[in-house]
C-alpha positions as CSV (number, residue, x, y, z in Angstrom):
1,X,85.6,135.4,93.5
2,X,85.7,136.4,97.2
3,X,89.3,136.3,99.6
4,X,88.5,132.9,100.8
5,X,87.8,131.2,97.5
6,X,90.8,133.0,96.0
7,X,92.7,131.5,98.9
8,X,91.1,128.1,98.6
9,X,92.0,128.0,95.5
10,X,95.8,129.2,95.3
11,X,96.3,126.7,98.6
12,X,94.9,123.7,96.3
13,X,97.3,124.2,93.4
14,X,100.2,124.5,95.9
15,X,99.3,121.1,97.6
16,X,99.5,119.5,93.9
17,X,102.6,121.6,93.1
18,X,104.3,119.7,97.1
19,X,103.1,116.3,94.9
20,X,99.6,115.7,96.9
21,X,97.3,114.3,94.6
22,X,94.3,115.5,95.4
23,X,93.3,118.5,98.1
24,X,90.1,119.3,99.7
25,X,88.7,121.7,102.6
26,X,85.8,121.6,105.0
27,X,84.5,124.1,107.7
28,X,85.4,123.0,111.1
29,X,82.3,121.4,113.3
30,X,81.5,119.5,115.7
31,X,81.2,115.7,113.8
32,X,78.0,114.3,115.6
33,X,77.1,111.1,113.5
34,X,81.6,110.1,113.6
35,X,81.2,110.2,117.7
36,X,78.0,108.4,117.7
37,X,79.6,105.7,115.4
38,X,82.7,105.1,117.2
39,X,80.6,105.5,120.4
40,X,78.7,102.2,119.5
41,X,82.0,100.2,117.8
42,X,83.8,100.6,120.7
43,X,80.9,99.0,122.8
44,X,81.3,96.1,120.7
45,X,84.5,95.8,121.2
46,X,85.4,95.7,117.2
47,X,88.7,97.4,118.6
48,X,90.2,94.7,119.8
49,X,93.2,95.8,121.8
50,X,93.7,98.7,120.3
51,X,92.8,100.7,123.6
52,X,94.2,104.2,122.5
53,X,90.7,103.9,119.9
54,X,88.3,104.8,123.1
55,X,90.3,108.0,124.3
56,X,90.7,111.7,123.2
57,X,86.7,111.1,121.8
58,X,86.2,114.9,122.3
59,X,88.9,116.1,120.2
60,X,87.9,113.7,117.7
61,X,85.0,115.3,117.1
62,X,85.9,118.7,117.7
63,X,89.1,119.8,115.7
64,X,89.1,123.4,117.6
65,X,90.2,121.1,120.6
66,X,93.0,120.4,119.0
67,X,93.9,123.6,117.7
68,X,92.3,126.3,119.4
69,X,90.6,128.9,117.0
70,X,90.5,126.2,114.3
71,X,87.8,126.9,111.5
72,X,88.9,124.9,108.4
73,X,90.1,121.5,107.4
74,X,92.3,121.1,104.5
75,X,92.7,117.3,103.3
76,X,95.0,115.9,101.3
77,X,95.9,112.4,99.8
78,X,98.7,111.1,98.1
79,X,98.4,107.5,96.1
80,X,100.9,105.0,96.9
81,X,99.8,102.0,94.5
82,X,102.4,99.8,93.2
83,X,101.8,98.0,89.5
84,X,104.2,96.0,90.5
85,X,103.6,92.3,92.5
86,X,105.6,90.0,94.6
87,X,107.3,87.4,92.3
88,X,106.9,84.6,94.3
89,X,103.1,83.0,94.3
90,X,104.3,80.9,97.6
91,X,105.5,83.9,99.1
92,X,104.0,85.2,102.3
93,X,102.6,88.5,101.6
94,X,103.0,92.5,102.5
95,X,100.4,95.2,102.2
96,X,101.4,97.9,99.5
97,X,101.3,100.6,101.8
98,X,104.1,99.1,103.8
99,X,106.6,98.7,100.5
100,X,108.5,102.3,100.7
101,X,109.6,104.5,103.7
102,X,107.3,105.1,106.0
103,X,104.3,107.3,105.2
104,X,104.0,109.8,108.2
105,X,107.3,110.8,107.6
106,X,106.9,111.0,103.6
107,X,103.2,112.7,103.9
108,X,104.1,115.0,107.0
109,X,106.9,116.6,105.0
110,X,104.9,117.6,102.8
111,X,101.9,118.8,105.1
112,X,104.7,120.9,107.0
113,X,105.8,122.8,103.9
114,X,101.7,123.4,103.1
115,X,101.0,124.5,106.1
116,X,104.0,127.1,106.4
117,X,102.5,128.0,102.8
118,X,99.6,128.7,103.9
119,X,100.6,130.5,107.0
120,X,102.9,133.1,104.8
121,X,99.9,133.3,102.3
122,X,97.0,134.2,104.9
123,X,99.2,136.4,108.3
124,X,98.5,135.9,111.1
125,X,97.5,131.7,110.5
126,X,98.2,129.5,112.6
127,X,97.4,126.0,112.5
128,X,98.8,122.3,112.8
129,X,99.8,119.4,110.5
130,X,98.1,115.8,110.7
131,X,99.3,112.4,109.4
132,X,97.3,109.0,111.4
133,X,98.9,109.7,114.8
134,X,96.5,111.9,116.4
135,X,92.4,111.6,117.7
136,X,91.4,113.0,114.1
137,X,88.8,111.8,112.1
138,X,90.4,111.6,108.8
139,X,88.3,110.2,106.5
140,X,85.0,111.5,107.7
141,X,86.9,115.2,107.0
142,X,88.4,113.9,103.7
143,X,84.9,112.6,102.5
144,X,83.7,116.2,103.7
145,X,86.3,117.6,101.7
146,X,84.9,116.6,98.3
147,X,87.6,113.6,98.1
148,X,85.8,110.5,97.8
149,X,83.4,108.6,100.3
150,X,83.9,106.1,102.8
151,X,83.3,102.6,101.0
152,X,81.7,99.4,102.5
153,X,85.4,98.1,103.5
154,X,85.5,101.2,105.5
155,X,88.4,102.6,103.7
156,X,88.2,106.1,102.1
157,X,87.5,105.5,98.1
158,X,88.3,108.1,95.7
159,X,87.0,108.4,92.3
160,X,91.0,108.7,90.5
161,X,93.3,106.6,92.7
162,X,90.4,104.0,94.5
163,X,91.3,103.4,98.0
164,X,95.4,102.9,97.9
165,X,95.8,106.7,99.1
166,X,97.1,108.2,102.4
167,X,95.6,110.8,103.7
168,X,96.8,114.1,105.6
169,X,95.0,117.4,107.2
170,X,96.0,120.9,108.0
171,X,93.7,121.9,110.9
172,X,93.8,125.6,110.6
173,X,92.5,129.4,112.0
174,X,92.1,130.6,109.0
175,X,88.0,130.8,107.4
176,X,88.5,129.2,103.9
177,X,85.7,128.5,100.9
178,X,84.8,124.6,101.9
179,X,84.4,121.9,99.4
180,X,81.1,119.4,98.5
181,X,81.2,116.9,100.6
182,X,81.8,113.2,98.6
183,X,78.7,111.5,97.4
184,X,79.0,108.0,98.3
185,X,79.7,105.6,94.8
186,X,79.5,102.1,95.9
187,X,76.0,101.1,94.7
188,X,75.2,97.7,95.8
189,X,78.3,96.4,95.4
190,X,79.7,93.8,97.6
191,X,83.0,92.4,96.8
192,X,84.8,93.8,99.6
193,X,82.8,92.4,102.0
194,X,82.0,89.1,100.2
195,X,86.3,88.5,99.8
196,X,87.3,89.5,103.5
197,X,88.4,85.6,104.3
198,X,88.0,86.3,107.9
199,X,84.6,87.4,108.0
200,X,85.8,91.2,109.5
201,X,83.5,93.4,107.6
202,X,80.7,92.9,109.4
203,X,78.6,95.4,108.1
204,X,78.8,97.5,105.5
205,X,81.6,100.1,106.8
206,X,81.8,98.4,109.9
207,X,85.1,96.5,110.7
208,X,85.5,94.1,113.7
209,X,89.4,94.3,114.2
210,X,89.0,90.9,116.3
211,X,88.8,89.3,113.2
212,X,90.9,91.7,110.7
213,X,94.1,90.0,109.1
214,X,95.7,93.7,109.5
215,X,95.1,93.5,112.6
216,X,96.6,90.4,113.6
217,X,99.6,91.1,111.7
218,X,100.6,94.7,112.8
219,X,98.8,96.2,115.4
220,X,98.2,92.6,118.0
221,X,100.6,93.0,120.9
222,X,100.0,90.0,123.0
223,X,98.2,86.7,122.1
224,X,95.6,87.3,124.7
225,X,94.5,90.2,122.8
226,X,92.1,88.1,121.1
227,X,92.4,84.3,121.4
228,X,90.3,83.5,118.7
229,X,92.3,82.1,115.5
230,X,91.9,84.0,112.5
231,X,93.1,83.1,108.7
232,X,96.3,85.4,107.9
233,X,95.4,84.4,104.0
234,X,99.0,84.6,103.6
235,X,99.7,87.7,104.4
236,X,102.4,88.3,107.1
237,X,102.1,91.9,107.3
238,X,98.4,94.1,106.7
239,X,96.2,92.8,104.1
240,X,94.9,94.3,100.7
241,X,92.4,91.4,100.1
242,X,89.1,94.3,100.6
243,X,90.9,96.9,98.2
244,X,92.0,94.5,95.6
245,X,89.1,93.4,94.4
246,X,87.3,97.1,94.7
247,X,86.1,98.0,91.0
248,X,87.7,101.1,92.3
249,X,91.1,99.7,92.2
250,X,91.0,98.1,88.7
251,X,92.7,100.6,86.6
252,X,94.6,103.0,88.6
253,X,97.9,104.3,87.9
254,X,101.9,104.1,89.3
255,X,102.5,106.5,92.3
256,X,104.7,109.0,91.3
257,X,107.0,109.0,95.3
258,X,110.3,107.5,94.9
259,X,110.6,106.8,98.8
260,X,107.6,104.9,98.4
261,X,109.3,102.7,95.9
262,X,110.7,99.3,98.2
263,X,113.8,97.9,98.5
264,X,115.3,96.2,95.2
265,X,114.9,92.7,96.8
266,X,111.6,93.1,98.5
267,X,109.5,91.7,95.7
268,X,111.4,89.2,94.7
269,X,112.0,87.6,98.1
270,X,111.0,83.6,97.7
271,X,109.0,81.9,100.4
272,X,112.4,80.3,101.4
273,X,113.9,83.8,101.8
274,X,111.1,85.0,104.4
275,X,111.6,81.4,105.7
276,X,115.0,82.1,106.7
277,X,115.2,86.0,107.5
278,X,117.3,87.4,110.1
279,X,117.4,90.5,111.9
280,X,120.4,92.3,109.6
281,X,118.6,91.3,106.5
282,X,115.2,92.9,108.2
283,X,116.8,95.9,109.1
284,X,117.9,95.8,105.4
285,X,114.5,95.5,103.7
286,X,113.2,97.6,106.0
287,X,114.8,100.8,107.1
288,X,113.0,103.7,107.8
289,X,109.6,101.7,106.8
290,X,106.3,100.9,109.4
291,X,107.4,97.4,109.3
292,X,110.4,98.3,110.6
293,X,108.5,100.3,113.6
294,X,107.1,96.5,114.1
295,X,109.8,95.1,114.7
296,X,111.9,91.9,113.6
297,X,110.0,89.9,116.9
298,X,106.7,90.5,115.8
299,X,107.1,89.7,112.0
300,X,109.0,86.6,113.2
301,X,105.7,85.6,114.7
302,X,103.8,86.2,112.4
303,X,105.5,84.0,109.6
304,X,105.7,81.6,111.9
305,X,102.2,81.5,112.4
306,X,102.1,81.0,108.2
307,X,104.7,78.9,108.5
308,X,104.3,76.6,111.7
């Protein structure tokens, strides 16, 4: 075993030993066919308003232009699915990911602590931690990584915890053994697309935000975003309709995070309760979550628009 697989490997046990459930690296390049997709989305305007989509496209593409000398990608994901459901049938519903604290905070810790790991481990490494808030093409580098593919829903799927992961990087200087990239699983299955009750899957792996529940719910500013009406199927923030009925996502397991465990009343809120919320009880359910970063406003809206 050469230095860099020896390295490779010691830096993959450590990011199970933080609690990531799964680690994979790539070689840094420039990601041609990820640019030439986006590229093409964004001229049909399946962003929707989400303008900050159509900027940074270099970077995107080329990791060493966010971190200058960069020549491996290490991926990580972490599973957050919850066994357990809402109570309440008539209650308007959350996506899973939003039960606990908020993820960047949860899964950057844990990156940060890799990453000064892997500095100590290989001198004179330098490098740069990544958690869905910068122009990085995460799953295109996870699905490089060896960590699953990219499934017709558009989601990164994973052969052990289905598509209910997060995912992280370390961009870094340091030249490391890469992984085999994931070979995609999904056969001619089409339950993801066939379920969306909006119609936004398109295509397979090609999401039109305009029409995307998720969307609508969390990141839709202003009403003139998109005029057209779309079905919230319920849900008054995100929307697990595509991953829920993924054969995937049949027989996974209980993440093992306590802050991604919600509030003790969260899941048995009635659709009377939601009804009735006001901003302290919000702020109680919660604190430190991405619903919180929503804001009490915008959820307001949104069960009104269940609720009218």
């Amino acid at each position: 075993m050469n230095k860099q697989s020896k390295y490779s490997k010691i830096i993959k046990a450590e990011a199970l030993n933080l609690g990531f459930d799964d680690c994979g690296i790539s070689a840094v390049q420039y990601i041609t066919e990820n640019t030439a997709f986006l590229t093409s989305w964004l001229e049909k305007g399946y962003n929707a308003g989400m303008k900050y989509l159509s900027t940074n496209l270099e970077k995107r593409a080329d990791p060493s232009k966010l971190v200058e000398g960069a020549k491996s990608v290490i991926s990580v994901i972490l599973n957050y699915y919850a066994e357990k459901q809402q109570k309440d049938p008539d209650a308007p519903k959350i996506s899973k990911y939003a039960y606990g604290k908020d993820y960047h905070r949860v899964v950057r810790a844990k990156l940060e602590k890799l990453l000064s790991f892997v500095c100590h481990l290989i001198p004179g490494t330098s490098g740069w931690a990544f958690v869905d808030s910068s122009p990085v093409f995460e799953k295109a580098w996870a699905q490089r990584s060896g960590l699953g593919w990219i499934g017709k829903n558009s989601l990164l799927l994973t052969p052990r915890f289905g598509s209910f992961v997060f995912i992280g990087e370390l961009i870094v200087t340091a030249q490391l053994t890469p992984d085999k990239p994931g070979t995609d699983r999904c056969g001619d299955c089409r339950k993801c697309i066939d379920a969306c009750p909006s119609g936004a899957l398109v295509a397979e792996k090609i999401l039109d935000a305009r029409k995307c529940i998720s969307y609508h719910t969390i990141e839709k500013k202003r009403e003139n975003d998109n005029p057209s009406p779309v079905s919230l199927a319920n849900y008054f923030y995100g929307c697990d309709i595509c991953q829920n009925v993924c054969p995937w996502n049949q027989h996974l397991t209980q993440h093992t995070v306590r802050e991604f465990n919600p509030h003790k009343d969260l899941l048995t809120m009635s659709k009377e309760n939601w009804l009735t919320l006001n901003e302290n009880r919000f702020n109680e359910l919660f604190a430190n979550t991405v619903v919180q970063r929503t804001g009490f406003e915008r959820i307001k809206r949104n069960l009104g628009l269940l609720f009218p």
